[in-house]
C-alpha positions in Angstrom: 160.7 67.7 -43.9 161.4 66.9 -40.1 164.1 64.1 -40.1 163.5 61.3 -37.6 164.6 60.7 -34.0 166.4 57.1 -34.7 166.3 54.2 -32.2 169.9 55.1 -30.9 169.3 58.5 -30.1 166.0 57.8 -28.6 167.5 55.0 -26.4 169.8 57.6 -25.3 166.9 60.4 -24.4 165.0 58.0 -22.6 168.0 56.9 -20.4 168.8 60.5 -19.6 165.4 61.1 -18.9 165.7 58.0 -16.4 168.6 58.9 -14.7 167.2 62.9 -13.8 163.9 61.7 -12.9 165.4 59.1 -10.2 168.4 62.6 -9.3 164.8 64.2 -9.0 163.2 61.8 -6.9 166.2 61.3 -4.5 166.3 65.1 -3.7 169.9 64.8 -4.3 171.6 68.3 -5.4 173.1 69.6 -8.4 169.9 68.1 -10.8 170.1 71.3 -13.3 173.8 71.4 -13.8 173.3 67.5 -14.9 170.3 68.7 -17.0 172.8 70.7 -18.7 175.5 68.5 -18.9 173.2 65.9 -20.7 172.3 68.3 -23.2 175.4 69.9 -23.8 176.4 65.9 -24.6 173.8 65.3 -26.8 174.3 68.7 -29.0 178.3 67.7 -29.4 176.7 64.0 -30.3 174.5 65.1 -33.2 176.7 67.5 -34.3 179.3 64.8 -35.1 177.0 61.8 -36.1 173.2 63.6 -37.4 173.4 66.9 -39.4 169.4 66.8 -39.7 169.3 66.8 -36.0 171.8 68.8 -34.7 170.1 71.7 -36.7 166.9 70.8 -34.8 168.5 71.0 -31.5 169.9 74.3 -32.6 167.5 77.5 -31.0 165.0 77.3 -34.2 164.5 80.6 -36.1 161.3 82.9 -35.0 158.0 81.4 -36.4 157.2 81.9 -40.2 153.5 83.1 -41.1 151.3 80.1 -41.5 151.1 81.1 -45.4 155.2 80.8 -45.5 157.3 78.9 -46.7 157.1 75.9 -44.5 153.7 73.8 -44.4 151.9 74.3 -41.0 151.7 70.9 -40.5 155.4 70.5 -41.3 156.2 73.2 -38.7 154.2 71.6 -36.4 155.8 67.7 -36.7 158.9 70.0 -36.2 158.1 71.8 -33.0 156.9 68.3 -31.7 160.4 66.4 -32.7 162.0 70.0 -30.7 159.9 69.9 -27.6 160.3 66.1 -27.0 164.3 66.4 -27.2 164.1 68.8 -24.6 161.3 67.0 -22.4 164.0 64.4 -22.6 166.6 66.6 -21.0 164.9 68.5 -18.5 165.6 71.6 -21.0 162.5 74.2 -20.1 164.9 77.4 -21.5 165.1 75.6 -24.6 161.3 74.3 -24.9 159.9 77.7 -24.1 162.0 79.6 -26.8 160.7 76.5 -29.2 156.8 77.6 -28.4 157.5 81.0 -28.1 158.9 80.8 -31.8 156.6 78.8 -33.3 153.1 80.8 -31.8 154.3 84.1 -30.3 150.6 85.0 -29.7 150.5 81.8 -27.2 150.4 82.5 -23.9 151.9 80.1 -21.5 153.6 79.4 -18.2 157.2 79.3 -18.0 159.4 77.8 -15.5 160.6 80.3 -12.5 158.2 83.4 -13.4 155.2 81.5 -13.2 156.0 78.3 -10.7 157.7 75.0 -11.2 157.6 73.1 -13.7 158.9 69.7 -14.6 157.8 67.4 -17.5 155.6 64.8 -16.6 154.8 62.0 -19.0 154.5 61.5 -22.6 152.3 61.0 -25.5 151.8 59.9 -29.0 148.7 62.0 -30.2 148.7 63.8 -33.7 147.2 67.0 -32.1 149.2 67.7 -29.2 152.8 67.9 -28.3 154.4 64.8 -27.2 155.4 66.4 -23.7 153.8 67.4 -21.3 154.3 69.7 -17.9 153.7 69.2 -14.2 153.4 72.8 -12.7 153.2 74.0 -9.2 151.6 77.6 -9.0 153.9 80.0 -8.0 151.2 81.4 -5.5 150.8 80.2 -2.4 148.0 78.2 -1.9 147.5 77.6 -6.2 146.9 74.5 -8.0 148.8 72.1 -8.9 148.5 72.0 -12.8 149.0 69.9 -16.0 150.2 71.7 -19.2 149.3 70.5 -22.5 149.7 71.8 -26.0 147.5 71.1 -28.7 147.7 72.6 -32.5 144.8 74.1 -33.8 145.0 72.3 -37.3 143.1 69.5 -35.4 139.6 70.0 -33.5 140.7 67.8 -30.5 140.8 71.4 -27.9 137.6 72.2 -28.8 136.2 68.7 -28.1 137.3 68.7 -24.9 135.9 72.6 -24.5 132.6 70.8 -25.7 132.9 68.1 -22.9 133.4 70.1 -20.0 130.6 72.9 -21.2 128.5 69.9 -21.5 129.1 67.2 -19.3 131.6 67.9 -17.2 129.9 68.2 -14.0 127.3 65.9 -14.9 129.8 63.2 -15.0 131.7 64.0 -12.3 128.7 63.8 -10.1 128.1 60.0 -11.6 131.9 59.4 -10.5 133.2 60.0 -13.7 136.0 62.8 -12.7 137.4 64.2 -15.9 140.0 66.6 -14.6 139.4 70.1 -14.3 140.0 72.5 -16.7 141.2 76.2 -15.2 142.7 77.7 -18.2 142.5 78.0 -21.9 144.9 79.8 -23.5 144.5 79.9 -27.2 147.3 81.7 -29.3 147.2 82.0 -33.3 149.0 78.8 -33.9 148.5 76.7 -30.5 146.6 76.6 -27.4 148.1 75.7 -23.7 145.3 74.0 -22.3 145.9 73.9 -18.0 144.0 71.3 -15.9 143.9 70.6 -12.1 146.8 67.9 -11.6 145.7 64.6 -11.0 147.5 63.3 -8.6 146.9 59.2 -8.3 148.3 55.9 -9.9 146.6 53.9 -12.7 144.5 51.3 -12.3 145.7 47.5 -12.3 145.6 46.5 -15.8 143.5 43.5 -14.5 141.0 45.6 -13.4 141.0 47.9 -16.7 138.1 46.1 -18.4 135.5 45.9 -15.3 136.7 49.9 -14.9 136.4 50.3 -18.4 132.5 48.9 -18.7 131.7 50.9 -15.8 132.8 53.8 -17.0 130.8 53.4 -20.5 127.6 52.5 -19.0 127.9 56.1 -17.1 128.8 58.0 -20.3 126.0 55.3 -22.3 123.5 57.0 -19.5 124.2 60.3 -20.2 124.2 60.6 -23.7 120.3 61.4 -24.0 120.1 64.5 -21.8 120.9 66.4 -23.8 121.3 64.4 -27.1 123.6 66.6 -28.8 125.0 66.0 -32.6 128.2 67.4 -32.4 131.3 64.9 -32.9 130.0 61.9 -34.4 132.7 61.5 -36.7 135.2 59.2 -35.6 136.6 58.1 -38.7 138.7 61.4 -38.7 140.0 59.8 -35.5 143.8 59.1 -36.1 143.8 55.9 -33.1 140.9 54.7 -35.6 142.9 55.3 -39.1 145.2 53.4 -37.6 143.2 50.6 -36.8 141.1 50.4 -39.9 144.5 50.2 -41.8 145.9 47.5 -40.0 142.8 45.4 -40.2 142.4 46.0 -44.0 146.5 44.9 -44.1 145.2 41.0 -42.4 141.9 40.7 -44.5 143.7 41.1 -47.7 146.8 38.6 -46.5 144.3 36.4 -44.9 141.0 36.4 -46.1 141.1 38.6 -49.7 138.1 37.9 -50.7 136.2 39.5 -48.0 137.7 42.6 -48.7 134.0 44.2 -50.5 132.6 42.9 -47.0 134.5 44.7 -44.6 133.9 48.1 -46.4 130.1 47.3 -46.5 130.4 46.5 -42.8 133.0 49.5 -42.3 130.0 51.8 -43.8 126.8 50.6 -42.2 128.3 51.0 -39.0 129.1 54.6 -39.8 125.8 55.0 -40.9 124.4 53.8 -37.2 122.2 56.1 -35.7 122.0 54.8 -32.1 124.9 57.0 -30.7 126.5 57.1 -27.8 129.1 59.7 -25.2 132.5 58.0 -25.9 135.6 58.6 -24.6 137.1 57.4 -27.8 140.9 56.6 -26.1 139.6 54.3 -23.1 142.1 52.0 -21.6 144.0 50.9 -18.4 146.6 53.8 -18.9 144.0 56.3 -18.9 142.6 55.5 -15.8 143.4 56.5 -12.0 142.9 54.9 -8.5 140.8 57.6 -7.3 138.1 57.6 -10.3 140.2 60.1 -12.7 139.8 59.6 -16.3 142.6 61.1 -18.5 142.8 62.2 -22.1 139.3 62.7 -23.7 141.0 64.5 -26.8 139.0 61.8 -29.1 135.8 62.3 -27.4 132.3 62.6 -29.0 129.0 60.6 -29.8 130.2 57.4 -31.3 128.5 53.7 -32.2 128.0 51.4 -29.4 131.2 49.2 -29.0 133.8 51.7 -29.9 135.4 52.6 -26.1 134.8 49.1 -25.0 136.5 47.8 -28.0 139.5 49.2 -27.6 139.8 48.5 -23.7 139.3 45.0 -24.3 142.1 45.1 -26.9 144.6 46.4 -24.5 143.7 44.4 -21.4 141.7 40.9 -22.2 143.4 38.3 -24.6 140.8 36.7 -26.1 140.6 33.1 -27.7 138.5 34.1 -30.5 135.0 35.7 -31.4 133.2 33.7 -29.7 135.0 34.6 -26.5 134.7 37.9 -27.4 131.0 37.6 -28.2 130.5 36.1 -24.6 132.6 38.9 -22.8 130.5 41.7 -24.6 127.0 39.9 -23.4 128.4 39.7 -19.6 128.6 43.3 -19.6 125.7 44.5 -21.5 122.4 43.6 -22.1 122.1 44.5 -26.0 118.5 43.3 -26.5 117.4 46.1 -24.1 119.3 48.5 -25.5 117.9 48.1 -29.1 118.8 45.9 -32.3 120.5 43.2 -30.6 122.5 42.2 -34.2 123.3 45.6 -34.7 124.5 46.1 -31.9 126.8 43.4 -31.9 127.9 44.3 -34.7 129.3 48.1 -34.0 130.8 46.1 -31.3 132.5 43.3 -32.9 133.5 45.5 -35.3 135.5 47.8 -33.5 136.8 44.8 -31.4 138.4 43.3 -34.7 139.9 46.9 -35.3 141.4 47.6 -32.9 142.6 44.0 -31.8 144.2 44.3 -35.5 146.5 47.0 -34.1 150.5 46.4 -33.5 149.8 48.4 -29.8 147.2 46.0 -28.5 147.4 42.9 -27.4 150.0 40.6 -29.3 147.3 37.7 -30.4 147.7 35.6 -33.3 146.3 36.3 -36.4 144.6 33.3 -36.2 142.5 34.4 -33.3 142.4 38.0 -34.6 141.0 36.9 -38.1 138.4 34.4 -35.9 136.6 37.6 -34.7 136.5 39.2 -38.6 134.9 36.1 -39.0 132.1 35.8 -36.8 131.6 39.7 -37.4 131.1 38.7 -40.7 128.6 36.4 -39.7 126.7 39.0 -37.6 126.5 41.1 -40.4 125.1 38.7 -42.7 122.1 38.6 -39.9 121.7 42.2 -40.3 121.3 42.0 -43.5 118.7 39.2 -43.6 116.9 41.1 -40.7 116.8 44.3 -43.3 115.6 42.1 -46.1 
């Protein structure tokens, strides 16, 4: 089992991280010795204090056979914990032996032979590494690129793959710029996806919501041409696990007896067949001043409400549903686009979801629990209207 990067140790990496980006930025010289310095500290430091990691941080053995002895998705959790540590500390030597090891079938850049790299950002997904790369071509003249490495135990790759075979250029013409893909290079174990660089700040988080609705309405546009089935289900999502989860966790300590009415709700709107082209991880993070949207990983044809649910949930602190119900009408008309209770529904629904979630907005449960409520109501209209 991979052991866990503790608070202390992580409040460590994330300071050393700090202090080589701003050595970086500053131009000031000797950066790589300090690189090394910091990671030479931090091997003497586990080694003392953390026998699980210091064996992580140790140059991992060459990659067992999937069928081995290690579970794939163990060895994957593992290369993650690896590849972040060194992300941390500027350590590419070390986090190109880790992928080489673990997929020696992937084919990727490496620092020096094939430009310059430097780590840029981090993540959380379930599918990808939790660093990523910055890379200027070593050709003169090349693009600048983004490196990211996903696992191919998930099918987030080959929704993007989908997305840019089908809509990429169709919704970059409706100012919808997803970036660029120029390579895909898919190993046994792994595949280095590389993407033109996008080189601009995020968006105000006061402007995420008006960006976010925006956005949808383009993607809500395009869904019928062509209407395509692939990707409708989002309940394998893990951003939605999580959400579902937490909102089952405040029903049951604050309204227990609606328990039965959330999985009824939870399966009619599964059952939805008015679909839409979703993002499926839209908020203020992943989008740019200059019209760039980041990260469609989680994409596919989804029920009305999901990407605008969870923008609201980071960036608009409602003061209950029926705030929330009057935010959702500002934006959309949902009598012209179909059931109107339906509708709001799919919408509400996903609002309480992922408003439920401990990376959202901090709200009180009160206020959360107000929106399960008038969802709840709304879907006690549907069910009248089907009667």
């Amino acid at each position: 089992m991979t052991p866990v990067l503790g608070k202390r140790h992580n409040r460590y990496l994330k300071r050393v991280s700090a202090v080589l980006k701003v050595w970086d930025r500053l131009s000031l010289p000797g950066h790589r010795s300090l690189a090394d310095y910091f990671w030479a500290r931090l091997v003497r430091r586990l080694e003392q204090e953390d026998e699980p990691l210091f064996r992580i941080v140790k140059l991992p053995e060459p990659a067992q056979a999937v069928s081995g002895a290690e579970p794939e998705k163990d060895a994957w959790e593992d290369l993650k914990l690896r590849t972040y540590i060194a992300s941390r500390c500027e350590n590419h030597v070390y986090y190109e032996a880790c992928l080489e090891r673990y997929d020696p079938a992937l084919k990727f850049l490496r620092q020096g032979a094939d430009g310059h790299a430097t780590f840029f950002g981090s993540g959380h997904g379930e599918s990808t590494l939790n660093c990523y790369r910055k890379i200027l071509s070593g050709t003169a003249g090349g693009p600048v690129m983004f490196e990211k490495v996903y696992s191919t135990q998930f099918d987030d790759v080959f929704r993007i793959e989908w997305l840019e075979s089908n809509f990429g250029e169709l919704l970059r013409s409706r100012g919808v710029l997803l970036p660029e893909i120029l390579s895909l290079n898919h190993g046994a174990r792994a595949v280095a996806v590389y993407s033109r660089f996008m080189a601009a700040g995020r968006i105000p988080q006061k402007e995420a919501v008006s960006r976010a609705v925006a956005i949808i309405r383009v993607l809500m546009d395009v869904s019928s041409v062509p209407s395509i089935p692939e990707y409708q289900d989002y309940q394998s999502q893990h951003i939605y696990c999580q959400a579902l989860a937490s909102a089952r966790a405040l029903v049951t300590r604050l309204r227990p007896e609606a328990n039965a009415v959330l999985d009824r709700i939870t399966g009619q709107v599964a059952e939805t067949p008015q679909r839409y082209l979703t993002h499926g991880d839209l908020h203020y993070k992943n989008m740019l001043g200059n019209g760039a949207v980041l990260d469609w990983d989680s994409c596919g044809f989804y029920p009305f409400g999901y990407d605008l649910g969870l923008a609201l949930s980071k960036s608009l602190p409602v003061s209950g549903g029926e705030s929330l119900v009057a935010e959702i009408q500002r934006h959309f008309d949902l009598d012209a686009l179909g059931n109107r209770a339906q509708l709001q529904m799919c919408s509400l629904f996903f609002c309480f979801l992922f408003y439920s979630r401990k990376s959202s907005l901090k709200l009180e449960d009160g206020v959360i629990i107000d929106i399960f409520d008038h969802l709840v109501t709304v879907h006690q209209r549907v069910a009248n209207d089907h009667s």
